[in-house]
C-alpha positions as CSV (number, residue, x, y, z in Angstrom):
1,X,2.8,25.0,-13.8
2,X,3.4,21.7,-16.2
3,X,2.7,18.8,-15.1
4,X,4.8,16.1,-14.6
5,X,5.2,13.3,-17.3
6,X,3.7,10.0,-15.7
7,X,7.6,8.2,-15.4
8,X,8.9,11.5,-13.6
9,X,5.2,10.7,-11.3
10,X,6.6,6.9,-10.9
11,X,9.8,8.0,-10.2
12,X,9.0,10.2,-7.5
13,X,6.2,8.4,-5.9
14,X,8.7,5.3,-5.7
15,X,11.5,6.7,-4.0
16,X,9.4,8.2,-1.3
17,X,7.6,4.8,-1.0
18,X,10.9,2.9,-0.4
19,X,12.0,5.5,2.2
20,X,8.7,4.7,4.0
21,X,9.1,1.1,3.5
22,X,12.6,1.1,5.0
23,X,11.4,3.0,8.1
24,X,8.8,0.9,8.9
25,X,10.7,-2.3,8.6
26,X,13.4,-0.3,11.1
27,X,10.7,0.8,12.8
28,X,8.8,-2.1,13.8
29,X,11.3,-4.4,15.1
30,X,12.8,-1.6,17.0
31,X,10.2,-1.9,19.2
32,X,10.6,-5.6,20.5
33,X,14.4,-4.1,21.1
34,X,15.1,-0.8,21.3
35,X,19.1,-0.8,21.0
36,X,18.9,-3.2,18.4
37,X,20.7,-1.8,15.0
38,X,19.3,-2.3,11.8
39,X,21.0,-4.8,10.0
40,X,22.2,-6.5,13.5
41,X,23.6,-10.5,12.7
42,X,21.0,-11.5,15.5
43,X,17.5,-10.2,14.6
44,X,14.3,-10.8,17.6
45,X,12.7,-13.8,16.6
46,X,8.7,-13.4,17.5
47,X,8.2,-17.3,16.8
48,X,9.8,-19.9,15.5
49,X,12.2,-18.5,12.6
50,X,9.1,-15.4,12.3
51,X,11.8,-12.3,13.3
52,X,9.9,-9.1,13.8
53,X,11.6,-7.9,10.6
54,X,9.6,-10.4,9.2
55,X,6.3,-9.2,10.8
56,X,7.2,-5.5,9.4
57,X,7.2,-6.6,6.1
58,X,3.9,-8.3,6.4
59,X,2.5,-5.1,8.2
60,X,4.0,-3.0,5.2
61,X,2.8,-5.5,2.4
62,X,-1.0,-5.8,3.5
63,X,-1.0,-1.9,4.6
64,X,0.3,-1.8,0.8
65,X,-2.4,-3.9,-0.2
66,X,-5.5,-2.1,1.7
67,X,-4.3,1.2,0.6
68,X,-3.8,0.2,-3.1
69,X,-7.2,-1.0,-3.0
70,X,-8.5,1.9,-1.8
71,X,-6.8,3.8,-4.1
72,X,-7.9,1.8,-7.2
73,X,-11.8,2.3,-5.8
74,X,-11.4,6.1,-5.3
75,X,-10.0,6.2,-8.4
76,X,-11.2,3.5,-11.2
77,X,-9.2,5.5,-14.0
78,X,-5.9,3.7,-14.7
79,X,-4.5,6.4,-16.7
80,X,-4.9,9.0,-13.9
81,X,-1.7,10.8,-12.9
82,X,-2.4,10.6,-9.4
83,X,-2.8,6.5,-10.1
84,X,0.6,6.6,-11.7
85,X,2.1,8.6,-8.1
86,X,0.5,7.2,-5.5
87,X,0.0,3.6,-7.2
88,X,2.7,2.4,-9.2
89,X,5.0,5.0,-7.6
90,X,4.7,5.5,-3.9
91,X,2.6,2.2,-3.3
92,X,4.8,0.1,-5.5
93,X,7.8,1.5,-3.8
94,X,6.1,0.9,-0.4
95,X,5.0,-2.9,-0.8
96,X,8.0,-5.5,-1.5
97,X,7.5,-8.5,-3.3
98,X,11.4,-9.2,-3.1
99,X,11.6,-8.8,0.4
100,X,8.8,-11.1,0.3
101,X,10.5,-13.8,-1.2
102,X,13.9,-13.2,0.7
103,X,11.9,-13.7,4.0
104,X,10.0,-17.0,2.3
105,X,13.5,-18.6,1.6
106,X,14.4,-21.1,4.2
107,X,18.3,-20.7,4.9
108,X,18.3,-24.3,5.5
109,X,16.6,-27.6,4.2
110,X,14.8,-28.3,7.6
111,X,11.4,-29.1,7.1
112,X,10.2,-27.2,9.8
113,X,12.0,-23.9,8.1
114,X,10.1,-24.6,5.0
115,X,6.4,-25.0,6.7
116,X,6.9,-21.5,8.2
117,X,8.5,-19.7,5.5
118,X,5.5,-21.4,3.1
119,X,2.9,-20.4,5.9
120,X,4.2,-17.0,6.2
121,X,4.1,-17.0,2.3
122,X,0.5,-17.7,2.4
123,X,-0.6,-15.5,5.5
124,X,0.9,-12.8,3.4
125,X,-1.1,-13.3,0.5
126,X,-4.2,-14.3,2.1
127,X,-4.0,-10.8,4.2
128,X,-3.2,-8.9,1.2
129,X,-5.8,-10.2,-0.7
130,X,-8.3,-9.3,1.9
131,X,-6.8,-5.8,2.5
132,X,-6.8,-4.9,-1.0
133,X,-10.5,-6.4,-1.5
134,X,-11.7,-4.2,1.6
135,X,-9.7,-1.3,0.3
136,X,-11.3,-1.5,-3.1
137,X,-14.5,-1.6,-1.3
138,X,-14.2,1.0,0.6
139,X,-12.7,3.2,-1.9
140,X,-16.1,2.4,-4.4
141,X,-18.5,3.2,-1.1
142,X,-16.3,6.8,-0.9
143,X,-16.6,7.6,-4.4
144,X,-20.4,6.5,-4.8
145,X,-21.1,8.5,-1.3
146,X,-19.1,11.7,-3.3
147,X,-21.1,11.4,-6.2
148,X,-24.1,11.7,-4.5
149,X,-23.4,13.9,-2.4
150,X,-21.8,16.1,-5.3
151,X,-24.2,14.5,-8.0
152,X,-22.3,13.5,-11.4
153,X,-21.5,9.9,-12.0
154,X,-18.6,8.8,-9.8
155,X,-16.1,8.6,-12.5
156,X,-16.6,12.6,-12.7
157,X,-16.3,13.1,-8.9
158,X,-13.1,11.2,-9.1
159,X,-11.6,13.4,-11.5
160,X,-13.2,16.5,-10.0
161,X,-15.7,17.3,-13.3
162,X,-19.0,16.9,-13.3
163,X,-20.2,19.8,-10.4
164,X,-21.4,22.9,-11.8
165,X,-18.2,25.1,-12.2
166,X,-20.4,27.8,-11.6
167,X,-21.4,27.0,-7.9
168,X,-19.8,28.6,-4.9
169,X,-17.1,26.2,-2.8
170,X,-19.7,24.7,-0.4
171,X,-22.5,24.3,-2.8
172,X,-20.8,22.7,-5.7
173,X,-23.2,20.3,-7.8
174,X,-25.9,21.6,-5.6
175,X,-27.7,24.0,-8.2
């Protein structure tokens, strides 16, 4: 089978990472309401002007944020097609900086309106900053706990070289 050129990988990646996006952001405020319809005029306010719409799209961002990390640990080379799926496509499809910025934007000049969409601004970058960190973490301890357990340097485990293509399935790198 051919593979796929890396935009058709983007592509493809991204739509199923918006899908999952929009469910989640229906989803979640669902939950504080269950016959509420998405896209009601009167959305659940959690507190303050913070709607649970709102805390869906932080939920999805910093999720977005762990698992890109992760992703970039487990698998350092930028140019790898499953970087260019799951990365820019699904995970870039999944996160939304618009959305962000639509939920940041006070609908009116009130002062207090402007301190929580700036502190929900902020929450959301702090979070995502520590998601991705502990994702990239965590992805680096997988691939270095791989390579040893596989031997090769981690680089090679990630793209699945390095083991000896001559070992059976449950020895591999072993001989």
């Amino acid at each position: 089978m051919k593979r796929l050129p890396p935009v058709a990988l983007v592509f493809l990646g991204g739509a199923l990472g918006a899908v999952f996006r929009w469910a989640l952001t229906v989803w979640i405020p669902a939950l504080g309401d269950p016959t509420r319809v998405p896209g009601a005029a009167a959305p659940l306010n959690v507190a303050g002007g913070i709607s649970l719409g709102d805390i869906a799209l932080l939920v999805v961002n910093v999720l977005g944020a762990l698992l890109l990390g992760l992703l970039v640990g487990m698998i350092p080379d930028s140019a790898h097609p499953r970087r260019a799926f799951w990365g820019t496509g699904l995970l870039g499809g999944f996160t939304s900086f618009s959305s962000l910025a639509a939920a940041i934007d006070a609908p009116t000049d009130s002062t207090t309106a402007v301190l929580i969409g700036g502190a929900y601004g902020l929450v959301t970058l702090v979070l995502g900053l520590l998601a991705a960190a502990m994702g990239l973490r965590l992805g680096r301890d997988l691939n270095e706990l791989a390579r040893l357990r596989h031997g090769g340097s981690a680089a090679q485990v990630a793209s699945g070289a390095g083991a000896d293509p001559e070992a059976a399935p449950g020895d591999r790198g072993t001989r």
